[in-house]
C-alpha positions in Angstrom: 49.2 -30.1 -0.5 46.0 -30.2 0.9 46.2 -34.6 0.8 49.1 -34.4 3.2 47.4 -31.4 5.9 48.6 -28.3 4.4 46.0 -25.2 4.4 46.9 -23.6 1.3 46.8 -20.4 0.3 47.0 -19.3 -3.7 47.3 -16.2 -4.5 47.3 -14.9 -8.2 46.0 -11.8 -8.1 47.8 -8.4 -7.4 51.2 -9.1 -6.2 52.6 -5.9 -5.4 55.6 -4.2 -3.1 52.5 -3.8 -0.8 51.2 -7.4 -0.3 54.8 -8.7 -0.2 55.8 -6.1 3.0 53.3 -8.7 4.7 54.8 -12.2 3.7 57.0 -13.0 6.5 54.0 -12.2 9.1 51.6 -15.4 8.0 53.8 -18.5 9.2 54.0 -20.1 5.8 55.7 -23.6 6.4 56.4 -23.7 2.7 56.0 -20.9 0.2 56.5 -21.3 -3.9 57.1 -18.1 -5.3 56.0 -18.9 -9.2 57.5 -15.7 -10.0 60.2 -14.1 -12.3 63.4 -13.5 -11.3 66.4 -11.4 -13.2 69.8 -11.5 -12.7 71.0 -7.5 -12.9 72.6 -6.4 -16.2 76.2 -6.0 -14.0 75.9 -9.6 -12.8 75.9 -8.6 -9.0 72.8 -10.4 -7.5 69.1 -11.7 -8.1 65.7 -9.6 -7.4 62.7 -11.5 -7.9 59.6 -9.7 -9.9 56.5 -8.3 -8.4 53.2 -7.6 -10.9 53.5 -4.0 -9.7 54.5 -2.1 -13.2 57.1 0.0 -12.2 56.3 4.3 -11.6 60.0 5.8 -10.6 58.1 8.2 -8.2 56.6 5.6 -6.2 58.0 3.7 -3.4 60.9 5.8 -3.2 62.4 5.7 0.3 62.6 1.7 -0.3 64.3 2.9 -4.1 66.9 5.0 -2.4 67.5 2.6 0.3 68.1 -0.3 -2.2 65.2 -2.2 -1.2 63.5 -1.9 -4.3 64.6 -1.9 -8.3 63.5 -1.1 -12.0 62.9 -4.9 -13.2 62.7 -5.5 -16.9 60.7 -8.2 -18.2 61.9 -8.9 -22.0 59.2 -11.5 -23.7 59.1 -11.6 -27.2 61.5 -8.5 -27.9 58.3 -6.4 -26.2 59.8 -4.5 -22.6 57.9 -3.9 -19.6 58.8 -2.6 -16.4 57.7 -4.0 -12.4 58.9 -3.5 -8.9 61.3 -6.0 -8.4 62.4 -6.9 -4.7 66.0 -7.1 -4.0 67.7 -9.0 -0.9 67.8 -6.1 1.0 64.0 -5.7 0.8 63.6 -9.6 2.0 66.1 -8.7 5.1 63.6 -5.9 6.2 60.5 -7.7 6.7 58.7 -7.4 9.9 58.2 -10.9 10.8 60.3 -14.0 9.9 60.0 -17.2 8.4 59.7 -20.1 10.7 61.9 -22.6 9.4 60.4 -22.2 6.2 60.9 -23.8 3.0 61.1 -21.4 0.2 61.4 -23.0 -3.7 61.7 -20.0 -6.1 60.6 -21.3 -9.4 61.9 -18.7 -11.7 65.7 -18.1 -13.4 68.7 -17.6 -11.7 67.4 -17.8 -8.1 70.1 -19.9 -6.7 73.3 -19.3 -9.1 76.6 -20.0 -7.7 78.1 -16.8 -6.3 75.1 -15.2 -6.2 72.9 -16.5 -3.5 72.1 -13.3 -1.6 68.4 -13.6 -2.1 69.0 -17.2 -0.7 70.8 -15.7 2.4 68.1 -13.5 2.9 65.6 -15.9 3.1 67.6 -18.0 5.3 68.6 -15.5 7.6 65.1 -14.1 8.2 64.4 -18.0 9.9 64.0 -20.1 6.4 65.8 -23.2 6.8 65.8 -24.4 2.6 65.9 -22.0 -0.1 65.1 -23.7 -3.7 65.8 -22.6 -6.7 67.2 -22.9 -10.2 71.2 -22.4 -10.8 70.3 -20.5 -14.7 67.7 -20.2 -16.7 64.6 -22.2 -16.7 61.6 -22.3 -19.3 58.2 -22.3 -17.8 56.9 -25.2 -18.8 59.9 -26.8 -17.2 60.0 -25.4 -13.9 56.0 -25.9 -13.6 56.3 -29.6 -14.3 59.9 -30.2 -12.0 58.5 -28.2 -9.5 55.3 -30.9 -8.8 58.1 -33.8 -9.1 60.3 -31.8 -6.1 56.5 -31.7 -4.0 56.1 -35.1 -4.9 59.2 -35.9 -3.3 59.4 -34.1 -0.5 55.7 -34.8 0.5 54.3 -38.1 -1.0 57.6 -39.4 -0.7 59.1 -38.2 2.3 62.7 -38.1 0.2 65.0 -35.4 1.7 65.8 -32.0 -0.1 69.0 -32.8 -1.5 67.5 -36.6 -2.8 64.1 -34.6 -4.2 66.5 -31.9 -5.9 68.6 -34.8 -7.9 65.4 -36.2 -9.1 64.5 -32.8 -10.5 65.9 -32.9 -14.5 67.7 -30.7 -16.2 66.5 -27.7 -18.4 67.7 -29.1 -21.7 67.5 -25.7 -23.1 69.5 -23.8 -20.9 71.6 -26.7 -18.9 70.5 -25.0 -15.8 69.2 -27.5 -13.1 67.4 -27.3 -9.5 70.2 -26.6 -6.4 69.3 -25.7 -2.8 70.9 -23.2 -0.1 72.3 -23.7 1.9 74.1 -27.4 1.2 74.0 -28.3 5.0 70.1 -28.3 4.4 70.2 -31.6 1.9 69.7 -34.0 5.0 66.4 -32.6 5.4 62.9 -33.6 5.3 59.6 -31.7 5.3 58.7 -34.8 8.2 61.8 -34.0 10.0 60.4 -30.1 10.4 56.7 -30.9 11.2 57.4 -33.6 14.0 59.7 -31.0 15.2 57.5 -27.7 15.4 54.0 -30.0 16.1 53.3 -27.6 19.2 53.1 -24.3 16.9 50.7 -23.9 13.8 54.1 -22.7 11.7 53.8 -26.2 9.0 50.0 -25.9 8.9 50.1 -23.3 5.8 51.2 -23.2 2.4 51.4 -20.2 0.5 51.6 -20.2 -3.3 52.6 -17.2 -4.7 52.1 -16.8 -8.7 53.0 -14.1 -11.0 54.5 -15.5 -14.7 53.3 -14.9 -17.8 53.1 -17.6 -20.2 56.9 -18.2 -22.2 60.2 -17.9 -21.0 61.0 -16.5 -17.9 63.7 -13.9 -17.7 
């Protein structure tokens, strides 16, 4: 990232409700969310994971309000429990993404049907949302997800020619798909020759929360 003028910001530390209230305020041109994602046990959306463990007193007003859910992580037949963020919570931020480009590593973030957390992103001012259409093993995702950068950076393809390169997980069948499909055309070029006067494509924030093994 840094090779082609990206200031890039890691962060791999605690990624809690708290920290993501904040995300849409830092005029990230791209942002990889290395994070877990689970699709709800009633099949009705996405929430992606925080590394908050989950307390069923806290954060209540966003609880009640929908914002906010009980996420389980289930590695290995062991259970534990996180903040996860739901669409809802991504439509509140203060702040907005400035034609952004969001790839979600982790399962299910961009299943047919189920693209709210997609539309979220896109409505707060993302322009591509990335993600996987089913599950996805880590080791999978990690090493697709440098071919996509490759792609879209070293090789100035556009999304929807950087997503085809991107193989299928033979495990699960699930493979890389982008929201919305009008945003194929695009390349990351295209945006910064477009928004050269602001600072919006001069940051990269990498966000990264998985634990080694599948992702659920």
């Amino acid at each position: 990232m840094e090779t082609h003028h990206f200031n890039v910001t890691y962060h791999n530390g605690t990624l809690d409700v708290a920290f993501f209230k904040n995300l849409a305020k830092y005029d990230y041109g791209i942002i990889i969310l290395r994070t877990h994602a689970a699709l709800r046990d009633d099949r009705s959306t996405v929430d992606l994971f925080t590394s908050e463990p989950y307390v069923s007193s806290a954060h209540r007003e966003e609880q009640d309000n929908g914002l906010l859910v009980e996420g389980i992580l289930n590695y290995s037949d062991v259970k534990s429990a996180y903040f996860a963020l739901t669409p809802k919570f991504i439509e509140s931020l203060g702040g907005n993404f400035p034609r952004s480009i969001v790839i979600a590593m982790g399962c299910n973030t961009v299943t047919p049907n189920l693209e709210q957390m997609a539309e979220a992103f896109h409505k707060k001012g993302a322009e591509v949302f990335i993600g996987w259409n089913g599950y996805v093993g880590n080791l999978h995702t990690d090493i697709e997800t440098v071919k996509l950068l490759t792609d879209l950076l070293a090789n100035n393809k556009t999304v929807g020619e950087a997503v085809d390169d991107v193989e299928w997980d033979m495990v699960y069948g699930s493979r890389m798909a982008c929201y919305p499909q009008t945003a194929q055309a695009l390349r990351i070029s295209d945006l910064t020759s477009s928004i050269a006067e602001t600072s919006a494509f001069s940051s990269q924030c990498w966000l990264d929360h998985r634990e080694n093994g599948q992702s659920f």
